[in-house]
C-alpha positions in Angstrom: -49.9 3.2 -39.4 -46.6 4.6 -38.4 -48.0 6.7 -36.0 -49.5 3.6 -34.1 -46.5 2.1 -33.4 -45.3 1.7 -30.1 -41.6 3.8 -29.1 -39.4 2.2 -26.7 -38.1 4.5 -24.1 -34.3 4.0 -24.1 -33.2 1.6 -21.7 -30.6 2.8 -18.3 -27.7 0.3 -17.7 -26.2 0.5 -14.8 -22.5 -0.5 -14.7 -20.4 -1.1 -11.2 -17.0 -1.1 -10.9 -14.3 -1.7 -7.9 -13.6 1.8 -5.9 -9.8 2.2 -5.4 -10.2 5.9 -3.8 -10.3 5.1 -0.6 -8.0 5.0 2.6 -6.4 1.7 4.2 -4.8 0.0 6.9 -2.6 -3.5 7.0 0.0 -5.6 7.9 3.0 -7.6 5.9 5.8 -9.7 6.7 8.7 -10.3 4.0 11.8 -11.4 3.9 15.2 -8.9 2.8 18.9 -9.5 2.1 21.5 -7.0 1.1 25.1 -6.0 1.4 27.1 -4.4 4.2 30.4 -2.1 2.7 32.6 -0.7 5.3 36.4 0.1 5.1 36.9 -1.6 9.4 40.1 -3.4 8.1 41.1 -0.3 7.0 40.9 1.3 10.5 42.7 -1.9 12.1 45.7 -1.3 9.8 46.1 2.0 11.0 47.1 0.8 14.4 50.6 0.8 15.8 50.8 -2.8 16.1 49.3 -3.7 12.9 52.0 -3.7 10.8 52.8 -7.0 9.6 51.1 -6.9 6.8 48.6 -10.0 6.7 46.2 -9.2 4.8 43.2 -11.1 5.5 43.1 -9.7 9.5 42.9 -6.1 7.9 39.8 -7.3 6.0 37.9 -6.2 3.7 35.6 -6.7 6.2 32.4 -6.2 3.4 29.4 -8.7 4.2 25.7 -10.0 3.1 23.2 -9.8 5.0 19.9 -11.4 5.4 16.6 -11.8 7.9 12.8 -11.4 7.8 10.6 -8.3 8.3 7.6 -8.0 9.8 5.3 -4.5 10.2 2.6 -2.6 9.0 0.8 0.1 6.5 -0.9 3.0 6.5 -2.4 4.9 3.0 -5.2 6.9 1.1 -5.2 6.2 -3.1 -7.0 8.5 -5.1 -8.6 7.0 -8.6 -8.0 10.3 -10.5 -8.8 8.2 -14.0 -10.6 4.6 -14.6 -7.7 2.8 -14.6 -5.5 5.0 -12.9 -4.7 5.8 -9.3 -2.3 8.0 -7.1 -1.1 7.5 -3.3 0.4 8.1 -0.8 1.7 5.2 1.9 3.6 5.4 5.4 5.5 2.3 6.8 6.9 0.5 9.9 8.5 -2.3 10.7 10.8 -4.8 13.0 13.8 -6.4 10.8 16.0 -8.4 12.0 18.4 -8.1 8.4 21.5 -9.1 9.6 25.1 -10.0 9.0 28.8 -9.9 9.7 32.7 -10.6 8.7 35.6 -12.5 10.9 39.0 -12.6 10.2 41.7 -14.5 12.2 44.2 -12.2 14.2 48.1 -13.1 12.8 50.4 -14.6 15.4 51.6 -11.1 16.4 48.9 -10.0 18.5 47.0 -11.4 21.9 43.2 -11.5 20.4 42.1 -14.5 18.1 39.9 -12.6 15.9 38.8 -9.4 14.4 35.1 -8.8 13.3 32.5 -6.3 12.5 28.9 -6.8 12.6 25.6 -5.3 11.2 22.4 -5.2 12.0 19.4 -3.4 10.6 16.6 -2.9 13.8 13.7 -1.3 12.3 12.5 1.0 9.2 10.1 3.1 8.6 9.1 4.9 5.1 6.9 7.4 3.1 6.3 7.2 0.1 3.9 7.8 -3.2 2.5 5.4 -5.3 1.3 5.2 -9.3 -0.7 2.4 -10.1 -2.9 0.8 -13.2 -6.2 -0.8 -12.4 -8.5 -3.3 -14.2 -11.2 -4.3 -12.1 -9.7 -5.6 -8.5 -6.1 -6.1 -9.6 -3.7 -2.7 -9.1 0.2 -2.9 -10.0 1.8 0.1 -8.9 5.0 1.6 -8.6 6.8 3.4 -5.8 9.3 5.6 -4.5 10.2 7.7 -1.5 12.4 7.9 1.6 13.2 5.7 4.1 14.6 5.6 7.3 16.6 2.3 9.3 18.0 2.0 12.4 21.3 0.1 12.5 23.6 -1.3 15.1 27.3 -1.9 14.2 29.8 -3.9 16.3 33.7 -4.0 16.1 35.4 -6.6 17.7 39.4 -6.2 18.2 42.1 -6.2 20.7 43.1 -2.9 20.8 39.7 -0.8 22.5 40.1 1.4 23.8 43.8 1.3 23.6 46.7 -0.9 22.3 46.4 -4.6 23.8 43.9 -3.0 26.4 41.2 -6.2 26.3 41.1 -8.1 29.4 43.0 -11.1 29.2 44.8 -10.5 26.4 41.8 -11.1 24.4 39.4 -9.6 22.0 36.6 -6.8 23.0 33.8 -5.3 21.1 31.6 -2.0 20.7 28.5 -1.2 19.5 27.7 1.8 18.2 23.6 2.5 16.5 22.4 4.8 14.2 19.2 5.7 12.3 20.1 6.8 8.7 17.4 8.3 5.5 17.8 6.2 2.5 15.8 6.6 -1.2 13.3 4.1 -1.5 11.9 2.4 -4.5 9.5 -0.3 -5.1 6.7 -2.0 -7.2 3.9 -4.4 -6.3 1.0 -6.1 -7.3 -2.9 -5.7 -4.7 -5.9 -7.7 -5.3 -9.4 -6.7 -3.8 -10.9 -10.3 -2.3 -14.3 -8.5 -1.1 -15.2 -5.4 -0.7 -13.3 -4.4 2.3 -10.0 -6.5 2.2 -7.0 -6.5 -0.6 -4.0 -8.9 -0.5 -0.4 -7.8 -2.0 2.6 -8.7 -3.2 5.6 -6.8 -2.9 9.2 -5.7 -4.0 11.3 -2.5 -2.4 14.8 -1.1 -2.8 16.4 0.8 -0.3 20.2 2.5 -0.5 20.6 4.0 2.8 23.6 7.0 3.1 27.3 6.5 3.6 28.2 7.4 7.1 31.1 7.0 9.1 31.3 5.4 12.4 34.2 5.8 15.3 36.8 3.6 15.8 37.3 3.9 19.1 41.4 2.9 19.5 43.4 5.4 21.1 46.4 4.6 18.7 44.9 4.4 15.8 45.5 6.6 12.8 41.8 6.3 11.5 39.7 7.7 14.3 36.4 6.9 12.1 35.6 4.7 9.1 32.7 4.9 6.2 29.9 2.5 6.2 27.4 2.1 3.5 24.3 -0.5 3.5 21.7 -1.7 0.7 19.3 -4.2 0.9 16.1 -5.6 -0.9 13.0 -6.8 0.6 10.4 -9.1 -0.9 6.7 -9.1 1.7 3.3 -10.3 1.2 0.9 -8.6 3.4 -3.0 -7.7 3.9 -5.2 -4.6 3.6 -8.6 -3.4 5.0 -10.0 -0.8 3.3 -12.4 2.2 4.7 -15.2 3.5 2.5 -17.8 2.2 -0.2 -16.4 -0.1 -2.8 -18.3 0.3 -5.4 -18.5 3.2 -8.2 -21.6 3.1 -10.0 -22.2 4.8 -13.8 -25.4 5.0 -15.3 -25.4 5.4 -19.0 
């Protein structure tokens, strides 16, 4: 009788799960704010006329400084594990992360005021990612370099020489630099079909101490350091190249 009875052939199930390894290309916009340190009112005191000791015209001149971002994202992850991925993402984008510090000139001198100004143009960044999947959600973490191109103005009433601004008033310049920073970051990316991912963002970025010239011919501080953070927050949109789904037969 045992011989007679029927054997079941085993049964195949066929599993699917979200494909991470694949390449992408979005947009974001955000928000950032950080903080400006620069040692200006120490250059203004080191003019000849800047010697009555008033502290508040010789600064400090530190400042926050805020503005939204807007740009875009290029990047290929690579699921090496199932619920583990590696990357690697390039970045670009507008800011307009800005901020500045006035001080009211003492009775001594012609100008009314003394100021410096900061502004943070545009960034752009490389970096590699680490994330942890479960289905379509990924957090991830980040780090690598970035690059921003600021634009600092001085206002006094000594450039480019002692009491030189027309009018007995107050003059600027403007000088610009681009400057490598270390990046870090973390975020959160959720697939919504099988071509398009939103995310959620958070970077870090501590750009290099520099020094900038201070262009007053009497001066006894020729240049002056600079030295600018800032955080960004951005929510932004993926489409993603490839097939989407992995499947395992088991």
């Amino acid at each position: 009788m045992a011989a007679d009875l029927p054997v079941k052939a085993p049964r195949m199930v066929v599993a699917d799960s979200f494909n991470w390894s694949r390449c992408y290309l979005g947009a974001h916009v955000g928000y950032g704010w950080g903080r400006n340190r620069n040692a200006f009112g120490d250059a203004i005191a080191s003019g000849p006329t800047e010697t009555e000791g008033f502290p508040a015209e010789f600064g400090p001149f530190n400042h926050n400084t805020g503005g939204g971002v807007f740009g875009g994202q290029i990047g290929c992850n690579y699921q090496f594990a199932p619920n583990w991925l590696v990357g690697v993402e390039g970045e670009v984008w507008w800011s307009g992360i800005k901020g500045g510090f006035t001080a009211p000139e003492d009775f001594a001198d012609p100008g009314t005021f003394s100021r410096f100004e900061s502004r943070n143009r545009w960034d752009a960044d490389v970096a590699l990612r680490l994330g942890y999947i479960w289905n379509r959600h990924l957090l991830y973490a980040k780090a690598g370099v970035a690059f921003g191109n600021f634009s600092y103005t001085e206002w006094h009433d000594d450039f480019p020489s002692t009491h030189a601004c027309p009018n007995g008033g107050t003059c600027s310049v403007s000088f610009t630099k681009t400057l490598p920073g270390l990046l870090l970051g973390a975020g959160w990316e959720y697939a919504l079909s099988n071509s398009w991912s939103i995310k959620a963002e958070y970077n870090y970025i501590n750009f290099a101490s520099h020094n900038i010239p201070y262009p007053s011919a009497g001066a006894g501080l020729p240049n002056f350091g600079v030295h600018d953070t800032k955080h960004i927050v951005k929510i932004g949109v993926n489409y993603l190249f490839g097939d989407s789904v992995v499947r395992a037969a088991y």
